[in-house]
Backbone and ligand atoms as CSV (ligand in chain L), in Angstrom:
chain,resi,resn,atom,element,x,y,z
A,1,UNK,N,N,220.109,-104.359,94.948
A,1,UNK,CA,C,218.943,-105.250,95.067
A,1,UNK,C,C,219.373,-106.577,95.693
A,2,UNK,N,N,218.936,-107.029,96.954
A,2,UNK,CA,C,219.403,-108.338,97.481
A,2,UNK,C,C,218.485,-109.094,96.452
A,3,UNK,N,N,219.193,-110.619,96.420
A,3,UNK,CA,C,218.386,-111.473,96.252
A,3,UNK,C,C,217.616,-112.470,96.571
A,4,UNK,N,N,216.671,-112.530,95.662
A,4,UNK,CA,C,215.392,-113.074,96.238
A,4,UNK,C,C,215.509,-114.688,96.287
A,5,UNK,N,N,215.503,-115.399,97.398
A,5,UNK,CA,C,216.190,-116.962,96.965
A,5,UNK,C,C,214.712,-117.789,96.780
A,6,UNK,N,N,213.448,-116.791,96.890
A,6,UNK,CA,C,212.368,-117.951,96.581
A,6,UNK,C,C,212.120,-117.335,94.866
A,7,UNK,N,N,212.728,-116.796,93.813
A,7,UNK,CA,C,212.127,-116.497,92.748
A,7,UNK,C,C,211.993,-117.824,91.565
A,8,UNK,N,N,211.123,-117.261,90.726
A,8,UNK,CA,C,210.784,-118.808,90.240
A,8,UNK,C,C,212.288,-119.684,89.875
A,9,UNK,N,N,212.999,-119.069,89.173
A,9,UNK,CA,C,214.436,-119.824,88.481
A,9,UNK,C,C,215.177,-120.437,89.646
A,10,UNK,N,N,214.912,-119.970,91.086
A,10,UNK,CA,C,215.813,-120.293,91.916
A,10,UNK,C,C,215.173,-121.741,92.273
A,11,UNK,N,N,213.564,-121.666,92.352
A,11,UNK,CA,C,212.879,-122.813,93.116
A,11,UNK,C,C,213.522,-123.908,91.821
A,12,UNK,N,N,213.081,-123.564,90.339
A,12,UNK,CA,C,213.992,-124.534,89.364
A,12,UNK,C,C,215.303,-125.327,89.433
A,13,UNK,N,N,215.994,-124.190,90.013
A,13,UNK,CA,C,217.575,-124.876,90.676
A,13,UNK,C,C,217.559,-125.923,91.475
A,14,UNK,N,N,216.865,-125.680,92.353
A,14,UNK,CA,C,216.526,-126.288,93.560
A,14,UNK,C,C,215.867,-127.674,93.547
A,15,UNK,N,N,215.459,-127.899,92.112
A,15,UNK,CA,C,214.206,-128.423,92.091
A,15,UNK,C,C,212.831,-129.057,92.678
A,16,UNK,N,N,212.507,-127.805,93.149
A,16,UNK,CA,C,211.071,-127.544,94.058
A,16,UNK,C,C,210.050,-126.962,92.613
A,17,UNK,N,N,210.733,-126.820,91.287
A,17,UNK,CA,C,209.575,-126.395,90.311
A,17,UNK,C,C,210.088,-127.366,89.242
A,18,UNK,N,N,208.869,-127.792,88.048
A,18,UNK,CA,C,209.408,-129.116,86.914
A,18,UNK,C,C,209.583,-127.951,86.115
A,19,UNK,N,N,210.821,-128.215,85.089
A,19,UNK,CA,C,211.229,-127.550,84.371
A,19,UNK,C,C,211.553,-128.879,83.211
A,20,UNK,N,N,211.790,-128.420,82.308
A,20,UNK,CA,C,212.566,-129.452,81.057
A,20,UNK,C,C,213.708,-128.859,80.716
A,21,UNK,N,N,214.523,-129.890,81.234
A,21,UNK,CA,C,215.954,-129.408,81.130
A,21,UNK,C,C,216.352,-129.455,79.658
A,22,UNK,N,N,217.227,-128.463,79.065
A,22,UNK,CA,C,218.106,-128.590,78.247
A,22,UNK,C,C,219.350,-128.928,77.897
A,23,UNK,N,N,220.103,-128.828,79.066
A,23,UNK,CA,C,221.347,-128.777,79.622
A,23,UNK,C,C,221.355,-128.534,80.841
A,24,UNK,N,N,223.015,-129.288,81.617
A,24,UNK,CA,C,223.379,-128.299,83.141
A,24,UNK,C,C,224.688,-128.523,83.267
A,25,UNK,N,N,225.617,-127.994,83.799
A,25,UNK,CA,C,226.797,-128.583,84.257
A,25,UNK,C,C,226.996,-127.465,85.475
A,26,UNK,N,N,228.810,-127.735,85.956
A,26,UNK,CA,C,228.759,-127.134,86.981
A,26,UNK,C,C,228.148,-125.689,87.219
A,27,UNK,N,N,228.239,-124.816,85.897
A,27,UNK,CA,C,228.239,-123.483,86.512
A,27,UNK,C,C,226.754,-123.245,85.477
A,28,UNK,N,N,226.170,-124.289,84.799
A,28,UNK,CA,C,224.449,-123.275,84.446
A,28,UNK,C,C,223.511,-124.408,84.281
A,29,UNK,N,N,222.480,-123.549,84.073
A,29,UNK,CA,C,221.572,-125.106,84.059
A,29,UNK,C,C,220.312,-124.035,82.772
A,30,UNK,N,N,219.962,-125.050,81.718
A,30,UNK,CA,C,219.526,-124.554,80.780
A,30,UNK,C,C,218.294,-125.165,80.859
A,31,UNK,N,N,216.558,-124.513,80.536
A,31,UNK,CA,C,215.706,-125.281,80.425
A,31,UNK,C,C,214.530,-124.416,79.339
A,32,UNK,N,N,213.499,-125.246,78.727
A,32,UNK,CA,C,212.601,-124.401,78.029
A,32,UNK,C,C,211.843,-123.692,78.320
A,33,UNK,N,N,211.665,-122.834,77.913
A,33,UNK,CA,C,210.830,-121.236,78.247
A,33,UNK,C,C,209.221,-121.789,78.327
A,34,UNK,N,N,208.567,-121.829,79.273
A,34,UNK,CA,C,207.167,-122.356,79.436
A,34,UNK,C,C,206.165,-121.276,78.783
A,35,UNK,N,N,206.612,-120.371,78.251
A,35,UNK,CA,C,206.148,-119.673,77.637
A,35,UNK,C,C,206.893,-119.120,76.117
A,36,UNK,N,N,207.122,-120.168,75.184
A,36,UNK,CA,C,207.974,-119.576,74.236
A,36,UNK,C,C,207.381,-118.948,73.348
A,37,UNK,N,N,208.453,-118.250,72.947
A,37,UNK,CA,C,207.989,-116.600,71.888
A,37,UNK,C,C,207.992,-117.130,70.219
A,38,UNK,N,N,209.443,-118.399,70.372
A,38,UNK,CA,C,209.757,-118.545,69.296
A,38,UNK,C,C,209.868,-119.795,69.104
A,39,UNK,N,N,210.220,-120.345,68.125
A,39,UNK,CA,C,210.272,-122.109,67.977
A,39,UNK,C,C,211.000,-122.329,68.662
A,40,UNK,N,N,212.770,-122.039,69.012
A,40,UNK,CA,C,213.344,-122.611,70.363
A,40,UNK,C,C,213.693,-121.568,70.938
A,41,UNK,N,N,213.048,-121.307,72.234
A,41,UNK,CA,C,213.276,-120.271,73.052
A,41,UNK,C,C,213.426,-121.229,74.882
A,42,UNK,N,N,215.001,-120.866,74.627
A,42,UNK,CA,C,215.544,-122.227,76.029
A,42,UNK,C,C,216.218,-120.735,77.292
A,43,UNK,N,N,215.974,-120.857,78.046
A,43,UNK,CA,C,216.620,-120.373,79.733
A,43,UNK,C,C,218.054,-120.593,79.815
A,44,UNK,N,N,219.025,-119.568,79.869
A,44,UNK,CA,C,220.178,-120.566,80.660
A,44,UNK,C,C,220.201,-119.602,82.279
A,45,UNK,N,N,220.739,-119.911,82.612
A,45,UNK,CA,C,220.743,-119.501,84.286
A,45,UNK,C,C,222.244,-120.440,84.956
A,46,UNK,N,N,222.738,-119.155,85.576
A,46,UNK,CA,C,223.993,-119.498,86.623
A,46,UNK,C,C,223.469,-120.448,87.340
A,47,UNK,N,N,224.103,-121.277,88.195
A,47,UNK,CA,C,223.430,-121.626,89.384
A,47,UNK,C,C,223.660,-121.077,90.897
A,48,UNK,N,N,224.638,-119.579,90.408
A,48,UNK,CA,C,224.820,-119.321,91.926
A,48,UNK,C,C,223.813,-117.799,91.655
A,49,UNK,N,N,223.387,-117.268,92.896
A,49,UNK,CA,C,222.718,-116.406,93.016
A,49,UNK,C,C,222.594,-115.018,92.659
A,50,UNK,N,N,222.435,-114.850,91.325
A,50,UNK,CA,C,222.872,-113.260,90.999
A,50,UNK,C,C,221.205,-112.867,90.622
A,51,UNK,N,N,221.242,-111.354,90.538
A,51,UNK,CA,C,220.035,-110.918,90.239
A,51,UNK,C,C,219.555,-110.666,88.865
A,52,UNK,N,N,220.556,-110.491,87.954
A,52,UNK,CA,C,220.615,-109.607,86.706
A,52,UNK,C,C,222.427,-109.675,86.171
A,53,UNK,N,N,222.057,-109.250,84.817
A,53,UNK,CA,C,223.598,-109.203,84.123
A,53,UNK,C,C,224.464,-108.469,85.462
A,54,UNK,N,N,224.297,-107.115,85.640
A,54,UNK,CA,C,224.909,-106.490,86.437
A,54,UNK,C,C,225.271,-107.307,87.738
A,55,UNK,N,N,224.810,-107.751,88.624
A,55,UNK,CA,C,225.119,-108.425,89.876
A,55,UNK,C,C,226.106,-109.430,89.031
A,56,UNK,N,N,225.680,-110.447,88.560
A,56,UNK,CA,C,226.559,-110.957,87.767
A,56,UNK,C,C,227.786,-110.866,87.196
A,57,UNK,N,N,227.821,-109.985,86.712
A,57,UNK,CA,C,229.061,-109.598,86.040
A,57,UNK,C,C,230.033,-109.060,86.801
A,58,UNK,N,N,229.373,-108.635,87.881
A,58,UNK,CA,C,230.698,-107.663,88.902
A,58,UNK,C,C,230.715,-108.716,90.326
A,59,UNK,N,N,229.732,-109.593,90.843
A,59,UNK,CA,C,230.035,-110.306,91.562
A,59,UNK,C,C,230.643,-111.821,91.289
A,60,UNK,N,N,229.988,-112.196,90.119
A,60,UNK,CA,C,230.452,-113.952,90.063
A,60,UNK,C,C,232.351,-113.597,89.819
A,61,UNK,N,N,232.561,-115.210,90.045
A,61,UNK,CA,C,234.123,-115.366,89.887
A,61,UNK,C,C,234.385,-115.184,88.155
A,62,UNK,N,N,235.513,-115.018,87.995
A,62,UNK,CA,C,235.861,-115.567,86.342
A,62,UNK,C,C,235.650,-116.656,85.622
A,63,UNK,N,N,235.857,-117.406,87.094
A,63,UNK,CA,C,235.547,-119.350,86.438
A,63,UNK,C,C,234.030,-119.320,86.311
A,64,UNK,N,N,233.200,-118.754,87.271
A,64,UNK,CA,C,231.843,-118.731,87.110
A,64,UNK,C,C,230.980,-117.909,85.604
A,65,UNK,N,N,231.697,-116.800,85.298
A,65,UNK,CA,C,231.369,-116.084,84.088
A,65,UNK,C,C,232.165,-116.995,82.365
A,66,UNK,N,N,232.694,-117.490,83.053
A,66,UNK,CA,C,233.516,-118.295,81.804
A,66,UNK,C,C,232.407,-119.639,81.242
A,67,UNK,N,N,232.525,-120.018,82.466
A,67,UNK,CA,C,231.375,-121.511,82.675
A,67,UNK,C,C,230.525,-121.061,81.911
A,68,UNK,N,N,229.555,-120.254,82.486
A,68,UNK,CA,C,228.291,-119.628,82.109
A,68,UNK,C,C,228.232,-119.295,80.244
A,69,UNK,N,N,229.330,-118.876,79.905
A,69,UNK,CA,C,229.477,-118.141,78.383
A,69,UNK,C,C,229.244,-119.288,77.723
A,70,UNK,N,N,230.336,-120.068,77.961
A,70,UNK,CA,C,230.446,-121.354,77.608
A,70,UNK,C,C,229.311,-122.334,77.396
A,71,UNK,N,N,228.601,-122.654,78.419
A,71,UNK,CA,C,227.230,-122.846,78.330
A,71,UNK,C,C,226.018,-122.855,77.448
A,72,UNK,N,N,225.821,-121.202,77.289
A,72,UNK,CA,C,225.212,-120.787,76.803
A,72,UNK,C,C,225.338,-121.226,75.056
A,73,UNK,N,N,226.910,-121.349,74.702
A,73,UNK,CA,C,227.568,-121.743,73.422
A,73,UNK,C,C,226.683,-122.758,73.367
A,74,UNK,N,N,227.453,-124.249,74.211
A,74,UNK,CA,C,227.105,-125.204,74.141
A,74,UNK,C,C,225.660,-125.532,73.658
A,75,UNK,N,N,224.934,-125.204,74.647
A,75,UNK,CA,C,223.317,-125.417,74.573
A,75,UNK,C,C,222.406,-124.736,73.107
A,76,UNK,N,N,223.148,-123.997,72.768
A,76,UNK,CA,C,223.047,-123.434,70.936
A,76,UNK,C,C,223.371,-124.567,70.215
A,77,UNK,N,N,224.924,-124.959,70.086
A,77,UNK,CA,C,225.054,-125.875,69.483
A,77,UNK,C,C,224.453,-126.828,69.991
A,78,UNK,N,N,223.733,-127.761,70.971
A,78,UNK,CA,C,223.175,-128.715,71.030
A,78,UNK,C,C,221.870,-129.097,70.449
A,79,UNK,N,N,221.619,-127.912,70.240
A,79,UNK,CA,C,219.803,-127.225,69.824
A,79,UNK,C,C,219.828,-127.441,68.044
A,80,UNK,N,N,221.213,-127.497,68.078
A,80,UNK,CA,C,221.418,-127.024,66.453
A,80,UNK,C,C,220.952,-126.151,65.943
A,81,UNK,N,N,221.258,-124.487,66.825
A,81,UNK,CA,C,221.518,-123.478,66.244
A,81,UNK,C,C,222.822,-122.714,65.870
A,82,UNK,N,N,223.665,-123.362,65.798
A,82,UNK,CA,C,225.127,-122.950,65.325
A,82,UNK,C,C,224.626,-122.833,64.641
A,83,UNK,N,N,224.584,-123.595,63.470
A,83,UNK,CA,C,224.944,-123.051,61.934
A,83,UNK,C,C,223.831,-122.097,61.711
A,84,UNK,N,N,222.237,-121.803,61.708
A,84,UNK,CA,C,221.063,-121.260,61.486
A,84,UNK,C,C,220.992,-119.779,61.834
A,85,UNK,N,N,221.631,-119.808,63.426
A,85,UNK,CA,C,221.894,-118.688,63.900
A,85,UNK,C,C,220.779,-118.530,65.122
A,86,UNK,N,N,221.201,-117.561,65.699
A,86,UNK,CA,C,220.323,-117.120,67.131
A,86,UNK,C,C,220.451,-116.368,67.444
A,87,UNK,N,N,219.666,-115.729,69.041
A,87,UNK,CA,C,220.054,-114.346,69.172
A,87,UNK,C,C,219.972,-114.698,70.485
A,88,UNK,N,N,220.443,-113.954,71.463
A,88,UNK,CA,C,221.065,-113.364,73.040
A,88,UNK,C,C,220.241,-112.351,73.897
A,89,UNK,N,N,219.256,-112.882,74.356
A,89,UNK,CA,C,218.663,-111.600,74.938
A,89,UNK,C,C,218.841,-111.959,76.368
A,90,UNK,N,N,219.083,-110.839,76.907
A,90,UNK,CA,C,219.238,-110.715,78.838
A,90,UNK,C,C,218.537,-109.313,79.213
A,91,UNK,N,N,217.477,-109.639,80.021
A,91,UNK,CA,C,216.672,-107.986,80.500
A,91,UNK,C,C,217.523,-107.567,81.968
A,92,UNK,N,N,217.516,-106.182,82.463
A,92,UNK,CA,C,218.370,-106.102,83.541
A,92,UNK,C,C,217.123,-105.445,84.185
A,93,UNK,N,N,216.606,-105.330,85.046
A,93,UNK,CA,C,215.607,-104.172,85.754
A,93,UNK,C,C,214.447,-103.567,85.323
A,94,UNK,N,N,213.696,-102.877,85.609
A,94,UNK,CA,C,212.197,-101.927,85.278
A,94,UNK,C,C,212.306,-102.167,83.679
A,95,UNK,N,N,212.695,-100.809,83.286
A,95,UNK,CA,C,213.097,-100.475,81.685
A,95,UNK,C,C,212.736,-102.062,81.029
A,96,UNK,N,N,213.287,-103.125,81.213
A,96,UNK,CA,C,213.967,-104.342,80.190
A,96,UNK,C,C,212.565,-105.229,80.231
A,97,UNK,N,N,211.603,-104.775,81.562
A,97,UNK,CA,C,210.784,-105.761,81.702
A,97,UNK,C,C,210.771,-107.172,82.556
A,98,UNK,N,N,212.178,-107.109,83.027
A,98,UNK,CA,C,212.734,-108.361,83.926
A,98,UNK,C,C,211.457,-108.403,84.807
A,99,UNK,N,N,210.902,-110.490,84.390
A,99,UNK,CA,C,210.462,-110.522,85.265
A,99,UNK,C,C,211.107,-111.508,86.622
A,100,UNK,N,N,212.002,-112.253,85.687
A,100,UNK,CA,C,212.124,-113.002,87.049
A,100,UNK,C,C,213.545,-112.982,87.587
A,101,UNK,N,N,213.958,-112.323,88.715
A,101,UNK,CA,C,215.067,-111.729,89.246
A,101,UNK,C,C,216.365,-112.728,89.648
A,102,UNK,N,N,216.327,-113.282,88.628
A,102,UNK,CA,C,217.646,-114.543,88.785
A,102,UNK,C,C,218.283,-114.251,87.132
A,103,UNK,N,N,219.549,-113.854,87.370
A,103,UNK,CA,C,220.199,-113.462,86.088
A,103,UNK,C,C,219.918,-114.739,84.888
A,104,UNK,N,N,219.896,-114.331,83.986
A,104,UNK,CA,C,218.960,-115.443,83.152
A,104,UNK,C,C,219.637,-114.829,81.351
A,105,UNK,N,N,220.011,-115.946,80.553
A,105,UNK,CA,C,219.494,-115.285,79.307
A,105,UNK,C,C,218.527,-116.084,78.159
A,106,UNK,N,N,217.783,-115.551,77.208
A,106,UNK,CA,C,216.967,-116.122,76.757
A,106,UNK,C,C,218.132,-116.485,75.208
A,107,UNK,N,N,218.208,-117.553,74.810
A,107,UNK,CA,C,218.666,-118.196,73.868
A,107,UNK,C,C,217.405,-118.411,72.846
A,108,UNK,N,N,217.268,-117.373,71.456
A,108,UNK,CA,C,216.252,-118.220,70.695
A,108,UNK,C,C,216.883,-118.209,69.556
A,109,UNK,N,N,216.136,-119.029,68.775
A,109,UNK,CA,C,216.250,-119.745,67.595
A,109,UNK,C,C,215.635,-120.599,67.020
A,110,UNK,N,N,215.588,-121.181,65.917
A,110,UNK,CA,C,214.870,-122.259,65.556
A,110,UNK,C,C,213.945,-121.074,64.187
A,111,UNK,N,N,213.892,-120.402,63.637
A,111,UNK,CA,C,213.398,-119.414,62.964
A,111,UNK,C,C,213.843,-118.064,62.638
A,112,UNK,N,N,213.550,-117.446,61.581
A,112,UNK,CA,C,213.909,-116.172,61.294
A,112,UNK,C,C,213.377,-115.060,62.679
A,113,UNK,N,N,213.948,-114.556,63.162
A,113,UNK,CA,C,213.950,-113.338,64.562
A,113,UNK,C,C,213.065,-112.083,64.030
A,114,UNK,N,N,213.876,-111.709,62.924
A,114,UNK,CA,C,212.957,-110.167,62.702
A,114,UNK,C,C,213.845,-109.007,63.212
A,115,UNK,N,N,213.346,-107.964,64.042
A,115,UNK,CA,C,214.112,-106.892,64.370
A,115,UNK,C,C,214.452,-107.271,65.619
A,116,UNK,N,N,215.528,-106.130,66.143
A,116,UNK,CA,C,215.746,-106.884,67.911
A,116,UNK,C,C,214.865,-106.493,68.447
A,117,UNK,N,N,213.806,-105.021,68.479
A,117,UNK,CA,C,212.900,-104.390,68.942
A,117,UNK,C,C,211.670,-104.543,67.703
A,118,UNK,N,N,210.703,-104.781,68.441
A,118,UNK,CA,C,209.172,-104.725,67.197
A,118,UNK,C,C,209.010,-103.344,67.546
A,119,UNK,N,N,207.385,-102.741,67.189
A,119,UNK,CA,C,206.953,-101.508,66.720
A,119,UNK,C,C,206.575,-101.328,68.647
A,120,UNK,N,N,206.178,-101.587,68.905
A,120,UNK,CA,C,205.505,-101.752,70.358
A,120,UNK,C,C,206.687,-100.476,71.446
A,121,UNK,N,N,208.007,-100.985,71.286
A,121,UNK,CA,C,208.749,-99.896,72.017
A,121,UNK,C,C,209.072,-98.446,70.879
A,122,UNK,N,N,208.546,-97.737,71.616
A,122,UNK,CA,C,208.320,-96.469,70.919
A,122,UNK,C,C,209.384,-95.879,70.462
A,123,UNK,N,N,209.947,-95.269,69.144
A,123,UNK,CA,C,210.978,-93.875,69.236
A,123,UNK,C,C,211.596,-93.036,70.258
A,124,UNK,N,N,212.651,-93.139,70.302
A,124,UNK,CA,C,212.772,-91.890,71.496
A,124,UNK,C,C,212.626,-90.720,70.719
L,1,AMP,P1,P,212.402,-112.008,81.868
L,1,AMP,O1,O,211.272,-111.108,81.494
L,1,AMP,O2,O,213.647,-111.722,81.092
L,1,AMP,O3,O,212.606,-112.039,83.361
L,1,AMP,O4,O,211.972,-113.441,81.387
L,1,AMP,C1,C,211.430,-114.411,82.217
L,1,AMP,C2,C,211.098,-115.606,81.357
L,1,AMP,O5,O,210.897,-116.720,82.202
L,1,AMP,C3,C,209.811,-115.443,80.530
L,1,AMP,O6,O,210.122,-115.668,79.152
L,1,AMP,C4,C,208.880,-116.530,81.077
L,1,AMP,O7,O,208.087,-117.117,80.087
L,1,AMP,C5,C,209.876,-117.521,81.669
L,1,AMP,N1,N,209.366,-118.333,82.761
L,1,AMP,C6,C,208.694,-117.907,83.863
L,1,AMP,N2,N,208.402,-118.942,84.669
L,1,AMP,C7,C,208.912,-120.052,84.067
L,1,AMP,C8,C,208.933,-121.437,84.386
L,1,AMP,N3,N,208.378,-121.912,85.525
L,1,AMP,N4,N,209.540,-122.298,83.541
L,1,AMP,C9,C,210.112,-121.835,82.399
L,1,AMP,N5,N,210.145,-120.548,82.037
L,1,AMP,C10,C,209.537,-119.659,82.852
């Protein structure tokens, strides 16, 4: 899948879209979900161009996947969800529901989660 350099997260990078930042440094830039699910439900995003975990993971550098982990830490603990706890979600393609094609993960917290899946995705 090439990538798409007008998708919404990219115009965010760019800043051609207002976002509320959470964080950024060299390798991510963190902002709030304009649509949150949960009491804190924050964006982190690379800033170099991947599509999904997969592009990601097999194209960025080490320093770039390190940055990024790191990040993601950070912006938990800044939120003050270390101690409370949180959860890690990243969609990859069709199946996951990905809508917006800039590797992305959703950081939430701020409340009890529940299951990782509700009733809605069916049994296999
Ligand atoms: P995904 O389905 O994993 O691609 O998730 C995309 C997420 O991006 C959704 O939770 C949307 O609410 C969020 N989103 C879409 N557009 C924006 C925006 N302009 N600012 C902040 N979050 C956004």
């Amino acid at each position: 899948m090439a990538y798409d350099p007008n998708n919404v997260f990219a115009r965010i990078l760019r800043g051609e879209l207002k976002s509320v930042r959470a964080y950024e440094d060299n390798f991510a830039v963190a902002f709030y979900d304009n649509n949150p699910r949960v009491s804190v439900h924050i964006i982190v995003v690379p800033r170099g161009p991947y599509c999904s975990w997969s592009d990601f993971s097999m194209k960025a550098t080490d320093e770039e996947i390190a940055g990024f982990m790191r990040a993601v830490a950070i912006v938990a603990e800044r939120n003050n969800l270390e101690a409370s706890g949180y959860r890690l979600i990243t969609n990859h393609g069709a199946n996951s529901g990905q809508e917006v094609p800039h590797f992305h993960m959703h950081l939430l917290g701020g409340q009890r989660l529940g299951p990782i899946l509700d009733e809605s995705c069916p049994a296999p």
